[in-house]
N, C-alpha and C positions, 0 to 999 in steps of 0.2 A: 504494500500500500504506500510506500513509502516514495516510490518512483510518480506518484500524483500530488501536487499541489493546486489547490481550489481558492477562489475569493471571487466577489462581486466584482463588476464592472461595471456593469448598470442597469438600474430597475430600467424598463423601459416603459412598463405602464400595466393598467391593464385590458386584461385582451378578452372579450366578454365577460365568462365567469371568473378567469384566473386571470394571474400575474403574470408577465411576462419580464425573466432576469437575462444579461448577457453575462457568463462567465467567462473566467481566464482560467486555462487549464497550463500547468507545468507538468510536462510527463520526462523525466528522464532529461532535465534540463533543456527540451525544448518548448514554446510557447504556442499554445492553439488556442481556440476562445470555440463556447457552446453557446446554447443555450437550456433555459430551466423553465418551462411553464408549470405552476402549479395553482390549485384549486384547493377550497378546503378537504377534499378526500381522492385527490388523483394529481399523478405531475408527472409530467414528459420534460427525458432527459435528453439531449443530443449532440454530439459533437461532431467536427468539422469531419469531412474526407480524410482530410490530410491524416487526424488524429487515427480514424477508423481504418487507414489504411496500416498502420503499426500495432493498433493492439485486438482488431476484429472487433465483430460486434458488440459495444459495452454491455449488452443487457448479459453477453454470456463471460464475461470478463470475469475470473474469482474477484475479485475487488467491487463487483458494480455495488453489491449493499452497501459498503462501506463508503465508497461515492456518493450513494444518495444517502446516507446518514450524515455525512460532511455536507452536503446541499443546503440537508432541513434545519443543520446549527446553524449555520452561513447566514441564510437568507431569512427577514424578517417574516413573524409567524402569519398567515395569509388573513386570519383577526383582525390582524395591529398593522395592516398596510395595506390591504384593498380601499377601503373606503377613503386612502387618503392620496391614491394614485389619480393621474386622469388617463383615457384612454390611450392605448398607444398610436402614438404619431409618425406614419409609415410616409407623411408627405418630406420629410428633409431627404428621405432617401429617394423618393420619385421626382421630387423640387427637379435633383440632380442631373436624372434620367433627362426628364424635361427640359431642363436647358440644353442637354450635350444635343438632344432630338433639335435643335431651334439652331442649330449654327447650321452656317452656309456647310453643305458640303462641296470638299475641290471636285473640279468637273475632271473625269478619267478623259485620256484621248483614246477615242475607237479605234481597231486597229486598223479601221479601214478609211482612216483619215491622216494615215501613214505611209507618206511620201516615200518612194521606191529611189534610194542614191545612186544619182548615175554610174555605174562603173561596179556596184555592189549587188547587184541586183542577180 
């Protein structure tokens, strides 16, 4: 168990019935971040590719209880911080989308508006 280190990153709000947390995960000195939804009687655990590519699926990991027994110290009890979240705000992340959507894109040259060099041809 030792090879995992867990902390907050950020509540992010919540997300109908539950909470929704961003975690940083430390496994064996490298950094990956998850996430933790939970509800007062249910919580979905997840981490990146990257991580799940190293240690398989966590739900079958020896360590995953102890994972989410480190989640539920972690993370405020879902009592004492639902009702003081506001919804999660998925527009800073689409804001983004949207802008990059809104610039000029460079115009490609067709290949068929390519001039043949005399002597190269």
């Amino acid at each position: 168990m030792d090879d995992f280190d867990l902390s907050v990153l950020e509540y992010l709000g919540k997300l109908e019935d539950g909470v929704l947390v961003i975690i940083s995960i430390m496994y064996k000195g490298q950094y990956f971040e998850g996430t933790f939804f939970y509800t007062k009687n249910d919580f979905v655990f997840t981490i990146s590719e990257e991580l799940e590519s190293l240690v398989g699926d966590v739900k079958k990991h020896p360590d995953y209880l102890e994972l989410v027994r480190r989640l539920l110290r972690i993370t405020v009890p879902y009592d004492e911080i639902f009702n003081n979240l506001d919804e999660v705000d998925f527009t800073k992340w689409v804001k983004g989308v949207i802008e990059l959507e809104g610039l000029e894109v460079p115009r490609i040259i067709d290949e068929s508006e390519i001039k043949p060099v005399p002597g190269l041809e």
